[in-house]
N, CA and C atoms as a LAMMPS dump frame, in Angstrom:
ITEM: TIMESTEP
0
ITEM: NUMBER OF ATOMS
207
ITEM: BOX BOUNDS ff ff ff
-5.0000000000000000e+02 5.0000000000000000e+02
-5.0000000000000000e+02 5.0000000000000000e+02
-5.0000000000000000e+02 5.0000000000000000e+02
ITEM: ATOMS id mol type element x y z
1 1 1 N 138.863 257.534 313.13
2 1 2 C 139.34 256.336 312.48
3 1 3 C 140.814 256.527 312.158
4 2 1 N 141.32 255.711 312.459
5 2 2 C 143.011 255.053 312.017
6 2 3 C 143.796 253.938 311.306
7 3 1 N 143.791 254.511 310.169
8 3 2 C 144.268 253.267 309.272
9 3 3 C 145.946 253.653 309.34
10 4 1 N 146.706 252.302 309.181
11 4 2 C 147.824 252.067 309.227
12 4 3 C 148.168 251.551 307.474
13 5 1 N 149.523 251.315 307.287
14 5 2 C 149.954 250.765 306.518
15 5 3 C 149.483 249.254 305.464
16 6 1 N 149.018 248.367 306.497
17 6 2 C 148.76 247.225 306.527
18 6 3 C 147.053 247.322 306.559
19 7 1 N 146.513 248.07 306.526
20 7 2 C 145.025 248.343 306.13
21 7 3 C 144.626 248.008 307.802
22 8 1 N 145.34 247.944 309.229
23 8 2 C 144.379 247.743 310.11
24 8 3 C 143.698 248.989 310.304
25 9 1 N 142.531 249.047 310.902
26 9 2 C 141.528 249.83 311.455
27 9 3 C 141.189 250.22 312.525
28 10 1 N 141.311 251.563 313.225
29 10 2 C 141.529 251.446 315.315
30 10 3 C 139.881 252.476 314.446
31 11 1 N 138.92 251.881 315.184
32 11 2 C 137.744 252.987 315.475
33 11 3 C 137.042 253.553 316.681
34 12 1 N 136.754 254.41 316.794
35 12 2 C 136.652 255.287 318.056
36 12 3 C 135.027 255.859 317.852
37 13 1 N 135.023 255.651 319.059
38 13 2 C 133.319 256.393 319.496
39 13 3 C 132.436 255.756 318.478
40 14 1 N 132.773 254.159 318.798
41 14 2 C 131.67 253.906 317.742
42 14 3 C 130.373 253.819 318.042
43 15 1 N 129.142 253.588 317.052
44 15 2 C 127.84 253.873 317.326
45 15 3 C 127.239 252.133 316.415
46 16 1 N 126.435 251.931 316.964
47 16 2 C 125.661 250.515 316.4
48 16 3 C 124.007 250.905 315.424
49 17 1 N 124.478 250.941 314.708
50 17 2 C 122.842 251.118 313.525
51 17 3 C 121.979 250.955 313.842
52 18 1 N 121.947 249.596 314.107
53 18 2 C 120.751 248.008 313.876
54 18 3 C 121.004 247.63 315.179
55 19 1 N 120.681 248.508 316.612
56 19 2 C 120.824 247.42 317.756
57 19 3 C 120.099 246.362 318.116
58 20 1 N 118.903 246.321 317.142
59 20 2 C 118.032 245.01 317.281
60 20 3 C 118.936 243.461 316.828
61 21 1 N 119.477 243.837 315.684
62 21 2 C 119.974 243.016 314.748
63 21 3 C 121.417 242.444 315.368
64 22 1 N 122.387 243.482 316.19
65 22 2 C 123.209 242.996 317.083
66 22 3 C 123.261 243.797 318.01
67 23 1 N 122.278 243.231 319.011
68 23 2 C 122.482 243.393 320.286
69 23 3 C 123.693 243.215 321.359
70 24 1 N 125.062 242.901 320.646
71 24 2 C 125.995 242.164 321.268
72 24 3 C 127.092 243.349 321.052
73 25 1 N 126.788 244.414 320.083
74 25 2 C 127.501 245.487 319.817
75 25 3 C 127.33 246.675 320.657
76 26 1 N 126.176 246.703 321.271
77 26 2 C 125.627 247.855 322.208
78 26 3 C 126.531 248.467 322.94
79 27 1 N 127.622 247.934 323.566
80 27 2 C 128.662 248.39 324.477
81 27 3 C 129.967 248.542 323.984
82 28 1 N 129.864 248.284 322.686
83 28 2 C 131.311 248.379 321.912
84 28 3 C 131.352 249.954 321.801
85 29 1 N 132.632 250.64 322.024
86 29 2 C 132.732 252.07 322.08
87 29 3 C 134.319 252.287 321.205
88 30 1 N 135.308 251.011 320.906
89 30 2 C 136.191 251.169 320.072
90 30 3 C 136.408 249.867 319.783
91 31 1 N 137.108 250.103 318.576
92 31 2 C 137.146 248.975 317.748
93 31 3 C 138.566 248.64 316.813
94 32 1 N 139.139 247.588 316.873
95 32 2 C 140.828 247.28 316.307
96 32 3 C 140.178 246.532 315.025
97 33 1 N 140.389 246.24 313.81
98 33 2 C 140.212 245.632 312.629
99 33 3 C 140.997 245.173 311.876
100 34 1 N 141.775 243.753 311.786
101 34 2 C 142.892 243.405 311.3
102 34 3 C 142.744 243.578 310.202
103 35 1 N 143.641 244.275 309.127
104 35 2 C 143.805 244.718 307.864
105 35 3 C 143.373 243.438 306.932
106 36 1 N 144.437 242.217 307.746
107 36 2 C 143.939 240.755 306.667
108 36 3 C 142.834 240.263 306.516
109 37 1 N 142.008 241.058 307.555
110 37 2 C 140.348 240.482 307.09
111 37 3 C 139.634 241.618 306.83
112 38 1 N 140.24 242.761 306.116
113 38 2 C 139.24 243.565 305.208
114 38 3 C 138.864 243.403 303.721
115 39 1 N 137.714 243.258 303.295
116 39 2 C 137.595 243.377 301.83
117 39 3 C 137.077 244.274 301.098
118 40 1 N 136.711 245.2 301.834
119 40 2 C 136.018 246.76 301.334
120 40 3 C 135.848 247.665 301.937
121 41 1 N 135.938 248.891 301.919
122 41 2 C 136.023 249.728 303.344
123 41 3 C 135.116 250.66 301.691
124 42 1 N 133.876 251.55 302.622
125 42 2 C 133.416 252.421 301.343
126 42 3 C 133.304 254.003 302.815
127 43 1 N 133.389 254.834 301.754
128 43 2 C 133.839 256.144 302.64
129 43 3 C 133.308 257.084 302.163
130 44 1 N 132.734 258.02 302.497
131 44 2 C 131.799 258.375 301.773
132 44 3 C 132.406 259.797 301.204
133 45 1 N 132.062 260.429 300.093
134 45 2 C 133.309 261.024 299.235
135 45 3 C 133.489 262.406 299.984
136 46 1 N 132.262 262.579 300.748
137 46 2 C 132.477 264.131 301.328
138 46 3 C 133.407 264.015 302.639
139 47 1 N 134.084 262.383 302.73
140 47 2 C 135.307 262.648 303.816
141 47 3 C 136.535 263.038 303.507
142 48 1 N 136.597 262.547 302.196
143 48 2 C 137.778 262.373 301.115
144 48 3 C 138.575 263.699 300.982
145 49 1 N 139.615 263.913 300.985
146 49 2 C 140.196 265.237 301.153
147 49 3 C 140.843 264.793 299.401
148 50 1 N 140.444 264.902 298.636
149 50 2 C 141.405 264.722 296.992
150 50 3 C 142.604 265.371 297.458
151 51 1 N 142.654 266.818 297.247
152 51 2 C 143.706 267.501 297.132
153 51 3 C 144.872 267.029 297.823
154 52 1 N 144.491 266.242 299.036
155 52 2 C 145.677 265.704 299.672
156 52 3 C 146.578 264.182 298.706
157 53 1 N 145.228 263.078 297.957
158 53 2 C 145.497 262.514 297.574
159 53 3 C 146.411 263.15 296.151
160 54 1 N 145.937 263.757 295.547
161 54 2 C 146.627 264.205 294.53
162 54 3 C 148.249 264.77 295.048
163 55 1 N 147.853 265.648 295.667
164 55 2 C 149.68 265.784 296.443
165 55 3 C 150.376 265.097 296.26
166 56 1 N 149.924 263.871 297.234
167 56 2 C 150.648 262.814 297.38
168 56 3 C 150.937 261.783 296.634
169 57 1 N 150.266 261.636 295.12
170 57 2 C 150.638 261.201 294.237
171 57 3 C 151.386 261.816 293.587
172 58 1 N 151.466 263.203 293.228
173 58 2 C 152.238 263.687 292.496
174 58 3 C 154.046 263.801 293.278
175 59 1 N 153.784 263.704 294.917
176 59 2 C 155.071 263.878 295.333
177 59 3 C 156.078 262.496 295.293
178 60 1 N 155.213 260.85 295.155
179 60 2 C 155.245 259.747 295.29
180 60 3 C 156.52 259.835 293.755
181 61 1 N 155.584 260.267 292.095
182 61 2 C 156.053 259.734 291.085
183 61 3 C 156.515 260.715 291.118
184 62 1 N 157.239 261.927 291.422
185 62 2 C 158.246 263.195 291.025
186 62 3 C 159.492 261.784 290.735
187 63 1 N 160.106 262.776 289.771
188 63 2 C 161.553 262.286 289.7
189 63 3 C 162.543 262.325 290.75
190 64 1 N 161.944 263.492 291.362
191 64 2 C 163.519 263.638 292.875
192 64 3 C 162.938 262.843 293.899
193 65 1 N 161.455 262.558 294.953
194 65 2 C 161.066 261.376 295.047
195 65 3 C 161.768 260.448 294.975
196 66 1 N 161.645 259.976 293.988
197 66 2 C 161.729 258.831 293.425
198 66 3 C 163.308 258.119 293.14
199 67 1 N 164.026 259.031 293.461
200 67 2 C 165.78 258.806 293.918
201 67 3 C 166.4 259.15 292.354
202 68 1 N 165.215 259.178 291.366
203 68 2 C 165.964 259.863 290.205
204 68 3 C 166.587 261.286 289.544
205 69 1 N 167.63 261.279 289.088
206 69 2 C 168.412 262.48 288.596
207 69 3 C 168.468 262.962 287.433
């Protein structure tokens, strides 16, 4: 999975759950997702790398960051 800036979504090697339910997905193998029509993306926490998020918050609000002196 590839998220951009703008919340789009490129997904790869995808797999269909419910092929009863959409049968029309069976051959889908990647997938583009325009950011403007997402309203929830849930992820499940054991993908979640924190330590990276924390980094990157802490490098975001640093004072030198942040163009301040």
């Amino acid at each position: 999975m590839i998220v951009d800036q703008y919340l789009n979504i490129k997904l790869t090697n995808v797999s269909v759950v419910n092929k009863d339910k959409y049968p029309q997905l069976t051959s889908l193998k990647n997938c583009f997702i325009r950011g403007s029509v997402v309203r929830y993306v849930q992820i499940n926490p054991n993908d979640v790398d924190t330590e990276l998020l924390q980094d990157a918050t802490r490098k975001e609000y640093s004072p030198v960051a942040g163009g301040e002196k």
